[in-house]
C-alpha positions in Angstrom: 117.3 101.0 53.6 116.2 98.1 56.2 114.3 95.1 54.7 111.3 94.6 57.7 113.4 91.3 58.1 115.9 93.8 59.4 114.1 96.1 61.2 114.6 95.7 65.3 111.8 93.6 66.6 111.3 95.9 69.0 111.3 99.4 70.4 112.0 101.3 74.2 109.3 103.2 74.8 110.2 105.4 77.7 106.7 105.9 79.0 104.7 103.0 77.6 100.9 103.8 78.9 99.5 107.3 77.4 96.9 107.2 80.7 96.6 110.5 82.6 98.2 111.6 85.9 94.7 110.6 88.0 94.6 107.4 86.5 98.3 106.2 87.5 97.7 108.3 91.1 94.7 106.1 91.5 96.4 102.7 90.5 99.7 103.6 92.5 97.0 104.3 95.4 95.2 101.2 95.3 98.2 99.1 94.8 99.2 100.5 98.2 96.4 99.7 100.2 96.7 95.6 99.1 100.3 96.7 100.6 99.1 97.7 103.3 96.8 94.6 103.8 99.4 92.4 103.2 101.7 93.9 106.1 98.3 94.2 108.3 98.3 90.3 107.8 101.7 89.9 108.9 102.0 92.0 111.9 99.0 91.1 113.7 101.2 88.2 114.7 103.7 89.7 116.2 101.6 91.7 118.4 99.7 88.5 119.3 102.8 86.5 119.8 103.0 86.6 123.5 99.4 85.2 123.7 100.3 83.0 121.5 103.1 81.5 122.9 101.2 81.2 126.3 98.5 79.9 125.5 100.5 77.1 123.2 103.6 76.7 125.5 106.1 77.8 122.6 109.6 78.3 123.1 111.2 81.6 121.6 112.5 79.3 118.5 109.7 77.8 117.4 108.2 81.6 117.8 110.5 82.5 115.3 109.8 79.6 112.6 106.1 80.7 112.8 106.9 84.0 112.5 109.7 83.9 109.4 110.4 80.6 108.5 107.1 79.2 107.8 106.4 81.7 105.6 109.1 82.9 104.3 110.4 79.6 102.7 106.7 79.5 100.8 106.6 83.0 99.8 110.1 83.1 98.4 110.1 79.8 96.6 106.8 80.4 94.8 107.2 83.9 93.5 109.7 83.0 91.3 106.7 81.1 88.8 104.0 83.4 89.9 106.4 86.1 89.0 107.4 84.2 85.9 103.7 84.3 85.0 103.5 88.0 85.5 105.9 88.7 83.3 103.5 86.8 80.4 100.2 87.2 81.8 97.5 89.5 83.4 99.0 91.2 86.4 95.9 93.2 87.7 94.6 89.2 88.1 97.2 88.0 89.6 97.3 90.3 92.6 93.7 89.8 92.6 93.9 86.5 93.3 96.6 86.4 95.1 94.8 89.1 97.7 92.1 87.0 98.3 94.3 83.6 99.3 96.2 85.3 101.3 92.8 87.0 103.1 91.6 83.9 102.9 94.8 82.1 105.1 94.6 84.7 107.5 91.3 84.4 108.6 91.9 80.7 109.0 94.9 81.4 111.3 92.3 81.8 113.8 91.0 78.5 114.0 94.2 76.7 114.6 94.5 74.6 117.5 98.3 73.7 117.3 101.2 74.8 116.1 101.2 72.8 113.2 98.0 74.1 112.2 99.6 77.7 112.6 102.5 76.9 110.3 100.2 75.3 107.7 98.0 78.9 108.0 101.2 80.7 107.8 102.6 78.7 105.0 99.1 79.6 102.9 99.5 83.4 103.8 103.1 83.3 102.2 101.9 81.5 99.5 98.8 84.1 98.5 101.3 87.3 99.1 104.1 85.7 96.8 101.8 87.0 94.2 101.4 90.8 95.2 104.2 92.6 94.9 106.4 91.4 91.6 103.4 91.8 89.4 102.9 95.8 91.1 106.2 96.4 91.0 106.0 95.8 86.8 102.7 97.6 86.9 104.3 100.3 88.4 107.1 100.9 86.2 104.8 100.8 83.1 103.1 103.3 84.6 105.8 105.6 85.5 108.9 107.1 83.6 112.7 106.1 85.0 113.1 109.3 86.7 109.9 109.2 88.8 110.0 105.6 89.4 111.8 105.7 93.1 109.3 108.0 94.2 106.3 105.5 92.8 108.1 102.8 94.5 108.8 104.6 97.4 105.2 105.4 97.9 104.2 101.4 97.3 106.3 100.2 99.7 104.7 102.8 102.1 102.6 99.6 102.6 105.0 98.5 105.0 105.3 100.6 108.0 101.4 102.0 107.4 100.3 97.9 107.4 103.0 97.2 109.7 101.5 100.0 112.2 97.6 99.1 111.5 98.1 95.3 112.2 99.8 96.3 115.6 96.9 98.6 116.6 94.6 96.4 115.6 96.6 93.4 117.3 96.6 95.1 120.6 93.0 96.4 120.3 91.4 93.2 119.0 93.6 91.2 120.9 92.5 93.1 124.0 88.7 92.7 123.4 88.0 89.7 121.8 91.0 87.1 121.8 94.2 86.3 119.3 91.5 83.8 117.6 89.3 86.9 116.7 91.7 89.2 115.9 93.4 87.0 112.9 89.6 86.2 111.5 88.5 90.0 111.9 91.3 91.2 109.4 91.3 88.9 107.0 87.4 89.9 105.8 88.3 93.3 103.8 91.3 92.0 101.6 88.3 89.9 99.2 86.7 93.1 98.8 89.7 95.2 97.7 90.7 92.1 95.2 87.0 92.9 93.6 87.6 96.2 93.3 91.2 95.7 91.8 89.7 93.3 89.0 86.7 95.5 88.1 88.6 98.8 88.1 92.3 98.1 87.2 93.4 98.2 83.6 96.2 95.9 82.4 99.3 98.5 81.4 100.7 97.8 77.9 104.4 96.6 78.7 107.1 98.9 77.9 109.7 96.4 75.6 113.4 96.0 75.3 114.5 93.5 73.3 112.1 90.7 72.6 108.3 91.3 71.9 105.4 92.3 74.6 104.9 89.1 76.3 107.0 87.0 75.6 109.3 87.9 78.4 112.6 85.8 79.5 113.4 82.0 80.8 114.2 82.4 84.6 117.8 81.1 83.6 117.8 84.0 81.2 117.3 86.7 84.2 119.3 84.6 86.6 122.1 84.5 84.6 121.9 88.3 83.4 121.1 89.5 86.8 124.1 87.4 88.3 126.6 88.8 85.9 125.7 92.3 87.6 128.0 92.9 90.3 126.1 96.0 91.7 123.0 94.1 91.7 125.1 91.0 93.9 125.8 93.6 96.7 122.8 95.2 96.7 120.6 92.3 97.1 123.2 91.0 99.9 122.9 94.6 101.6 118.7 94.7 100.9 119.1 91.2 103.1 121.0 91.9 105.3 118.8 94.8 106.1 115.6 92.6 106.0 117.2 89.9 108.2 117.4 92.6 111.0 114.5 94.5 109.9 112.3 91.4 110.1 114.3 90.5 113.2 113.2 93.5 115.0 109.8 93.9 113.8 108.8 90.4 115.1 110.4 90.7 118.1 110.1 94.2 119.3 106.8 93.8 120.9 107.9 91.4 122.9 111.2 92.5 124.1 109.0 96.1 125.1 106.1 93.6 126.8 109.3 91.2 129.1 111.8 94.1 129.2 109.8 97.0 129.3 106.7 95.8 131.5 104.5 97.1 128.4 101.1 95.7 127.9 100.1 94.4 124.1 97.7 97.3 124.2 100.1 100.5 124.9 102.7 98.8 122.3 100.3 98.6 119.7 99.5 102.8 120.0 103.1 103.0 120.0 104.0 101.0 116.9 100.8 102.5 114.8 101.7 105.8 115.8 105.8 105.5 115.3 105.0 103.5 111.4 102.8 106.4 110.5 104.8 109.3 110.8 108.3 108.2 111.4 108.1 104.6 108.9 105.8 106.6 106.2 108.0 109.8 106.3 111.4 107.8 106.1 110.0 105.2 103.5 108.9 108.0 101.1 112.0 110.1 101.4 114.0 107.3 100.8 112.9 107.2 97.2 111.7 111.0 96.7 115.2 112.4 98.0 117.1 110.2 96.1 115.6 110.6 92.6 116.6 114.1 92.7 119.9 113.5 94.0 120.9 111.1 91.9 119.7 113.3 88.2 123.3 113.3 87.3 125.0 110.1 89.3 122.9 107.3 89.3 124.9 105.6 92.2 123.2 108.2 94.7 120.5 105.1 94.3 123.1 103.2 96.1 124.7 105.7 98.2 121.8 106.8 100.3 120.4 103.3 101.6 124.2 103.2 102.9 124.4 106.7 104.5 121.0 106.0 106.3 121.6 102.2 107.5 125.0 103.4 108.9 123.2 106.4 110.5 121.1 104.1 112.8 123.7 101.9 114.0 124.3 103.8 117.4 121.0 104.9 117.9 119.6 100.8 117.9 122.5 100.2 120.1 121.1 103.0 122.9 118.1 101.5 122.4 118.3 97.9 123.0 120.4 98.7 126.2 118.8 101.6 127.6 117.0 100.7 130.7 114.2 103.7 131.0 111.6 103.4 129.4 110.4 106.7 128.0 114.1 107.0 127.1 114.2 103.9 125.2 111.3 105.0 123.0 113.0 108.3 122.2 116.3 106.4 121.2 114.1 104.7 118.5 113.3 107.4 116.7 116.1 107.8 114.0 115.9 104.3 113.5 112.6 104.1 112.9 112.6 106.9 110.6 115.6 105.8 108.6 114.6 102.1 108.2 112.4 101.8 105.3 114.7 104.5 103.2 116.7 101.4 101.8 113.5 100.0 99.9 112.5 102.5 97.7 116.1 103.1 95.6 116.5 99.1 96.3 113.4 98.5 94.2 113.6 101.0 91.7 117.0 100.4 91.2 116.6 96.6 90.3 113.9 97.4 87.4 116.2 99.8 86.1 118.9 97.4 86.1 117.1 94.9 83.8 115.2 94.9 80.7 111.4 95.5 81.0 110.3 92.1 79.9 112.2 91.3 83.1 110.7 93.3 85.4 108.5 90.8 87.5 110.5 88.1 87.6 113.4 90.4 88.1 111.4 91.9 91.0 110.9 88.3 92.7 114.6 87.4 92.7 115.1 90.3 94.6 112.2 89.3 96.9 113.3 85.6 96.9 116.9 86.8 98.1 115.8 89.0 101.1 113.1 87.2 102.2 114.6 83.8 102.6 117.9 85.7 104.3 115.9 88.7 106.0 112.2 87.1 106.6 113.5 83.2 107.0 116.4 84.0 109.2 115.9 86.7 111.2 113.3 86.2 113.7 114.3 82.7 113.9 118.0 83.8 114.6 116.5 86.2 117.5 114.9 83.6 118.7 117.5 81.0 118.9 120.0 83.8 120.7 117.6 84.6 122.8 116.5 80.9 124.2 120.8 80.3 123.9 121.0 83.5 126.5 117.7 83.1 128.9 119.2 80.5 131.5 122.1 83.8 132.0 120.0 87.1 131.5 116.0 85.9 132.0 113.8 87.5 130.6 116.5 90.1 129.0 117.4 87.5 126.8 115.4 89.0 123.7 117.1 92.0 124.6 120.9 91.0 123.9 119.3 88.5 121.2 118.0 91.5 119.6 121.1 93.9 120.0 123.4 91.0 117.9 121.4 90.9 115.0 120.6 94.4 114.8 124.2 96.1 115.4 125.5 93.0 113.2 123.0 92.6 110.1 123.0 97.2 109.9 126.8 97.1 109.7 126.9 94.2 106.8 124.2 96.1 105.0 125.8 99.0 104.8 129.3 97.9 103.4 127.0 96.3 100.9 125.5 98.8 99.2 128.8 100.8 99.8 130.4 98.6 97.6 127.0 98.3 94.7 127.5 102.0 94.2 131.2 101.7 92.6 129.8 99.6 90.0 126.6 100.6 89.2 127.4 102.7 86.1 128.7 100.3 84.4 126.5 97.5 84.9 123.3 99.7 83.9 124.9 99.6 80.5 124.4 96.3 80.2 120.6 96.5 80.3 121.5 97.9 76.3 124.5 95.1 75.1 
């Protein structure tokens, strides 16, 4: 028999948190709503951006530093330690906190008078939201067993098109009535309040373990280096970027293109995107994960498998669209894309916490993060932009158009043979996780 000198110093538990099914419903639910929030605060500027830029005489480039750049470099860069502290301390706090900077920020954006004073706002957003969603993403797989935990994931990152459609209605709305100024201060008021709520009614999960003891978690070279020697991981991160650099590109720049190209006013394309991100975004984000946890019971590189089959199955239906000169057309062109955007995120996200150890999770979750949003969020607006001011003196005001056509048609093809080529090695790097 074992001396307790010998015994393993710790244990997998494969569900760590004996809570009931309300309970993790209720935290899964609440997590999405500072999701939501946190997409509300970043797509009321691009709704706003045309104001904006008038009213500030900006060029399409330095559109696109405010939009990705600016923040992107901030929220990447400091999620790594906030993440690192995640992984050791009290997560339910941390998002709390982080909530109400980047609430805070936002509000602020409103009383910039330059563009500098924008960045600096922008900058202080990135900053409060590099705190939200490494330390939900460990919550979340505490809270829910391997084989439910793309669907749980899924659901979380519903945040995105259901914030990303809310900030654009009410962009265009509050835009309309009462000024870009207004607007940014309006919707930065109910993010404090969810952070109280999250504090008072949010228990800290106990931490599933692998490997070393609850809490003690791993050195940021320890993840880096385990994490690099994961080939599947490399591509998938490389194809999750490459979809975020023309995800991000299009999001920030679609309203515009539709406003120059299309003859659109701020108002009409904010209906359009609210009612497009909740049905077509929600529906597509939530299969993504839901679909693929059933189809992937006995192959695990289904995780893999389906972000390719849907990024590939988009490619000519953005090309139509981008060229297509009709309006009404256009719209209708959008519609697969739209729907099978967001399926990437939810087998991208759950994939990466199973990949690692659970002491990992947060941490491993921001490295993800840090890789796409530096590529996606930090390069692609800015690489619209730049296209399209290189293209105006030849097309006009169809500049954004073509600007938006290269980076979409070039970034969806590059994702896809990425996570084509995670998939062939995923079975055996998930063994790792237990060397």
């Amino acid at each position: 028999m074992a001396t307790p000198a010998e015994q393993p110093v710790s244990r997998t538990i494969p569900v760590a948190n004996a809570v009931s099914e309300g309970y993790r419903r209720y935290v899964l639910g609440l997590l999405v709503v500072v999701y939501i929030l946190n997409f509300v605060d970043r797509q009321i500027l691009t709704i706003l951006t045309e104001d904006i830029r008038k009213e500030m005489a900006l060029n399409d480039t330095l559109i696109g530093l405010l939009t990705g750049s600016a923040f992107a470099l901030f929220y990447t860069f400091m999620g790594i330690p906030i993440a690192r502290w995640a992984d050791r301390g009290t997560r339910r706090t941390i998002i709390a906190l982080a909530l109400t900077v980047w609430s805070a920020m936002t509000a602020i954006t409103g009383l910039a008078q330059s563009f500098a004073q924008l960045a600096l706002a922008r900058i202080g957003v990135g900053i409060g939201e590099a705190g939200g969603s490494p330390p939900a993403h460990s919550i979340l797989s505490d809270l829910f067993p391997p084989e439910r935990r793309g669907t749980a994931l899924s659901i979380y990152s519903l945040g995105i098109p259901l914030g990303g459609g809310i900030g654009a209605l009410l962009g265009g709305q509050l835009g309309m009535h009462y000024g870009w100024r207004a607007a940014f201060m309006i919707v930065g008021v109910p993010g404090v309040l969810i952070a109280l709520l999250l504090r008072a009614t949010v228990a800290e999960p106990k931490r599933e373990v692998v490997g070393k003891s609850s809490g003690e978690g791993e050195s940021i070279g320890e993840v880096l280096r385990f994490m690099g020697k994961l080939p599947s991981f490399r591509h998938m991160a490389l194809g999750a970027s490459m979809h975020a650099l023309y995800g991000y590109g299009a999001a920030n720049w679609v309203p515009a293109f539709l406003i120059r190209s299309h003859h659109m006013t701020k108002d009409s394309v904010g209906k359009w995107l609210f009612a497009t991100s909740l049905t077509l975004g929600v529906l597509g984000t939530f299969l993504g994960g839901f679909i693929t946890d059933r189809v992937s019971k006995r192959d695990p590189s289904w995780y893999l498998r389906v972000p390719a089959i849907a990024s590939g199955m988009a490619l000519p239906f953005a090309f139509a669209f981008y060229l297509w000169n009709d309006t009404a057309t256009a719209l209708l062109l959008s519609v697969p894309g739209l729907l099978l955007g967001g399926v990437y995120l939810g087998p991208t996200f759950a994939m990466t916490q199973t990949l690692v150890k659970p002491q990992m999770r947060a941490l491993a979750s921001s490295i993800l993060l840090f890789i796409i949003n530096l590529i996606g969020l930090g390069l692609g607006p800015l690489l619209v932009g730049w296209i399209s001011d290189l293209l105006r003196p030849s097309v006009g005001d169809d500049s954004l158009r073509y600007a938006l056509l290269i980076v979409v048609i070039g970034g969806g093809s590059w994702a896809t043979l990425q996570y084509v080529l995670a998939s062939r090695t995923l079975a055996v790097d998930l063994d790792a996780k237990h060397r």
